[in-house]
N, C-alpha and C positions, 0 to 999 in steps of 0.2 A: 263636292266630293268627287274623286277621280275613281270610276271604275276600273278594274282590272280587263284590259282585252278577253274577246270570248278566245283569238288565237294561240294564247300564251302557254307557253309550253315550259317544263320545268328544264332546266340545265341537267338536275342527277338522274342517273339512271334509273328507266322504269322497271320497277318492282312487279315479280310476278312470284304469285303462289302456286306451287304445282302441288296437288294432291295427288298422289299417286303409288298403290303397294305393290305395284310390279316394278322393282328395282332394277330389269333391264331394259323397262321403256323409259325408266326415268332417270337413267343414269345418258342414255342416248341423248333425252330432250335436254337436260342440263347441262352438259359440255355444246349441244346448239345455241341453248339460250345463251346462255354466256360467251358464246363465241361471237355472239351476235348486238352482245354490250346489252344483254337485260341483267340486273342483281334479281338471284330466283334464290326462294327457300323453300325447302323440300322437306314434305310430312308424309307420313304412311298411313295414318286414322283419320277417322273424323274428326275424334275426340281434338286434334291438335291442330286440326283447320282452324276452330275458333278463336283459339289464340296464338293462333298465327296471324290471320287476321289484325285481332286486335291491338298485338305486338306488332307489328311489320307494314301493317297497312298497304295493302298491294294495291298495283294498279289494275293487274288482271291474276283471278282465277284459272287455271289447270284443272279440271277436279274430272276424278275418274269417276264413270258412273257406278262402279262396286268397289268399296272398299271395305275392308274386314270387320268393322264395327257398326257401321251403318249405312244405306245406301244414300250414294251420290245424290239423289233424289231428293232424300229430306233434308244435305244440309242446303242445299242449293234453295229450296223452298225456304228456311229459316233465314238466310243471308240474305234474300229478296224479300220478306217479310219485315226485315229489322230497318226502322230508317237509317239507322246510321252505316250499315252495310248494304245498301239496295242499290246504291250507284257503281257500284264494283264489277264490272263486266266478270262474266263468269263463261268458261268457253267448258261447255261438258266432253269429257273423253271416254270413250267407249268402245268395246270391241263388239258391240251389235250393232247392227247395220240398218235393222227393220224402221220402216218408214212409225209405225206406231211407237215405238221405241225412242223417237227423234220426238214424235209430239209428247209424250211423257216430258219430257225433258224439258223443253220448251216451253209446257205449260207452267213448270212448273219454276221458270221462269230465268232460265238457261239461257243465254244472246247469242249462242252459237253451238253448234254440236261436230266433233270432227272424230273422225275414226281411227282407231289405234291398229298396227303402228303407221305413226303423223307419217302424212306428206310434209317435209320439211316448208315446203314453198307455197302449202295451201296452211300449215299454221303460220310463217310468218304472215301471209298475208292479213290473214284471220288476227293475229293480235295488234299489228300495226291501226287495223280498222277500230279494234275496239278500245285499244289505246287513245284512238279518235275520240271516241264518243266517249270514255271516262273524262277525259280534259274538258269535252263541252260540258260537262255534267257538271266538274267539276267550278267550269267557271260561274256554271249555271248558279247553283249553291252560293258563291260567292258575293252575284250581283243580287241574292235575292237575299242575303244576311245584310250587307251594307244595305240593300233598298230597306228592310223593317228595321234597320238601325236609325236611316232616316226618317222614316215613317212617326219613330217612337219618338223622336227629337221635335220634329215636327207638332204631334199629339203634344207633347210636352207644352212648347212653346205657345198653345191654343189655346191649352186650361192651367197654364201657371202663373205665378207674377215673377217677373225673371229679378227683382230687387230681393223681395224677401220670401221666394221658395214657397210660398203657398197657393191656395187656389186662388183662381184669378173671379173675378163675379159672373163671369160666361161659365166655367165650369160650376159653381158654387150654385146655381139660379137651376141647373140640370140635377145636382143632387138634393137641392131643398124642395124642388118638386115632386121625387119620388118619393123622399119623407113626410111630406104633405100631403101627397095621394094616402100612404100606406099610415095617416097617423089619424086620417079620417075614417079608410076603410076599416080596422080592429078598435077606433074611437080611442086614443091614447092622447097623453101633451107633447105640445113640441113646442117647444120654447125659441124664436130669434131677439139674439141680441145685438144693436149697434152700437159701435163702439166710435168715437172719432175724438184725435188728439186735442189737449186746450191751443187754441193761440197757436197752431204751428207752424202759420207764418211767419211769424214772430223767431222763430228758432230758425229759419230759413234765411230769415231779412240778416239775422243777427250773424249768426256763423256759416251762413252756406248751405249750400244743399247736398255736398258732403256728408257735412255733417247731420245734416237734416237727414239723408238717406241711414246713416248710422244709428239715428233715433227712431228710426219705423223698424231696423232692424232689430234693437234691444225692444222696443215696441210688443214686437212678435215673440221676442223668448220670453215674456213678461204674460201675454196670454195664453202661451202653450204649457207653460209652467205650473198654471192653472184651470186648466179645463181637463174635459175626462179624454180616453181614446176616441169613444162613442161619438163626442161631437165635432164639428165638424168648422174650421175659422178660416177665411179669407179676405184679401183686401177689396174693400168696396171697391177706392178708387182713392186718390190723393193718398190722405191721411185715414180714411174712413176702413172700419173692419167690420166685419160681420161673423156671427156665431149660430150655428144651428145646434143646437142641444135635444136631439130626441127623449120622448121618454119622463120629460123634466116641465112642471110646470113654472110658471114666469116666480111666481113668489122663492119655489127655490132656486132657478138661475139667479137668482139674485144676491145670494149669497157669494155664486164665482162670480158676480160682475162685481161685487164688495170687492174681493179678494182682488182682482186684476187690480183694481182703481184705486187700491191700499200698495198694493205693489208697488203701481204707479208712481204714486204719491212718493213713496220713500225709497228709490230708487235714485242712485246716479248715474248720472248719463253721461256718456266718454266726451270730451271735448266742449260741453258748454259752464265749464265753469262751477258754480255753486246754483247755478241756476235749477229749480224744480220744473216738472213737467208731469201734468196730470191728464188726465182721462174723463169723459164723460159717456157715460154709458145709459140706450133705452132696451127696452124689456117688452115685447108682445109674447103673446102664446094660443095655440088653440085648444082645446074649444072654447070659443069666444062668438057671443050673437053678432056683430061687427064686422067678422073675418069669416071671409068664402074661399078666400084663392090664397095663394101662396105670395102675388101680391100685394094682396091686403093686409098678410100676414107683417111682409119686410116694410109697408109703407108706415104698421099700426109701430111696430121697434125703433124707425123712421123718427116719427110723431113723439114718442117716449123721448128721443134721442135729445130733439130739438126740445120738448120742454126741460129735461135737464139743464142744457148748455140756456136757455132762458132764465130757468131761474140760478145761476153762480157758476156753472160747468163742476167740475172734481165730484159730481153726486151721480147716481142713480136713479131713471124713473125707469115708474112701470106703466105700460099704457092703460089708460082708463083709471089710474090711479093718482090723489094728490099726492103722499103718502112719497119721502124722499131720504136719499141718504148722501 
């Protein structure tokens, strides 16, 4: 990803807001600013700062410290308060002069204060500067959206399976632990199921891994189709899936791992022909005298898994159970 320069400067003319309801200092500053290639729009209230603002997007504030509707004071405080307007230099205008009067302003978070009527030469000076510092800001902003755009891309890529969009077993292993913890602590069921395709090397050998990748895809809209929001499915690894089902003990996951492996079963799959393709699925749960860890947990589903695919594969076990479908 290419950042933007922090020196980058826009080609269109820098927009400035002038607040201001004495119309013959503002009619002064306005034929300077614009003589001076700034685009300025000119408000007499507070009321119409804000949507000036919003509408106009300045690069720099004017704003008089009185104005007839509310003082210069609070909107300046409000525009510094709002994230989306806190980067907008604000240069306060004032016909008081007093040193306390400058810290008012300032505190209340004002980047400049200069006194009415402008010295022409001490305000451009004064907006060229903060024109400065909005452009750093605004690059600021910039490299720090693209950086959490990165950020998120990255997170993505850590805990996803970039083939078929789901979690990957590094994130899946971080959230079955916290359901593990929290299923111990209130003593509730938490059912994992694994799942891994019959034969799909065979689909591999046969048509490619193409195609083979198109079958772990339909694969996945075949278990999401039947499971709840609540739980939770991602790829082992190869061909292998896994399902955390809070809440649910193994005799009834057993009914959606029926459902998946019936899906399965009578399902056709883009590209291989007439050929079928089934599912074998095991079943653990807690609380079980057996299972301590959330290990124990995936290896007892594991265990189930592998006696299915022992005894024919297209069935269901349940751990600790002979009892098949």
């Amino acid at each position: 990803m290419e950042f933007e320069s922090l020196g980058a400067r826009k080609s269109s003319k820098a927009k400035i807001l002038l607040a201001e309801n004495n119309l013959t200092q503002a009619s002064i500053m306005i034929d300077y600013l614009e003589n001076n290639g700034y685009e300025v729009t000119h408000v007499e209230d507070a009321s119409s700062v804000f949507s000036a603002v919003e509408k106009h997007s300045p690069d720099v504030i004017l704003l008089a410290r009185l104005l007839p509707d509310i003082d210069g004071i609070h909107i300046c405080r409000s525009l510094k308060n709002n994230s989306e307007t806190s980067g907008i230099p604000i240069i306060m205008l004032t016909n008081k002069s007093t040193t306390s009067d400058k810290i008012i302003g300032l505190r209340a978070g004002a980047d400049d204060y200069i006194p009415e009527p402008c010295d022409e030469g001490e305000l451009s000076a004064v907006i060229v500067a903060r024109l400065r510092t909005k452009s750093e800001w605004d690059d600021l902003k910039q490299t720090t959206r693209q950086l959490r755009e990165m950020l998120t891309r990255v997170e993505m890529l850590a805990n996803v399976d970039s083939l078929t969009g789901l979690f990957n077993r590094r994130r899946f292993e971080v959230v079955i632990d916290k359901e593990f913890k929290r299923s111990n602590r209130y003593n509730v069921p938490l059912s994992c199921l694994m799942l891994d395709i019959d034969h799909f090397k065979k689909v591999n050998d046969m048509f490619g891994h193409a195609v083979g990748d198109g079958v772990l895809r339909e694969t996945v809209k075949i278990i999401q189709t039947n499971i709840r929001d609540v739980d939770t499915v991602a790829r082992w690894g190869g061909e292998e899936f896994i399902i955390m089902s809070p809440n649910t003990q193994k005799k009834n996951a057993s009914f959606v791992a029926d459902r998946i492996r019936k899906s399965m079963a009578g399902h056709t799959f883009e590209n291989v022909g007439d050929k079928k393709i089934s599912i074998s699925i095991g079943i653990a749960d807690i609380p079980d005298p057996a299972i301590h860890t959330k290990e124990d947990l995936i290896g007892a589903a594991d265990q189930a898994l592998y006696d299915a695919k022992k005894s024919g594969r297209n069935r269901v076990r349940l751990y600790g159970s002979t009892e098949h479908s």
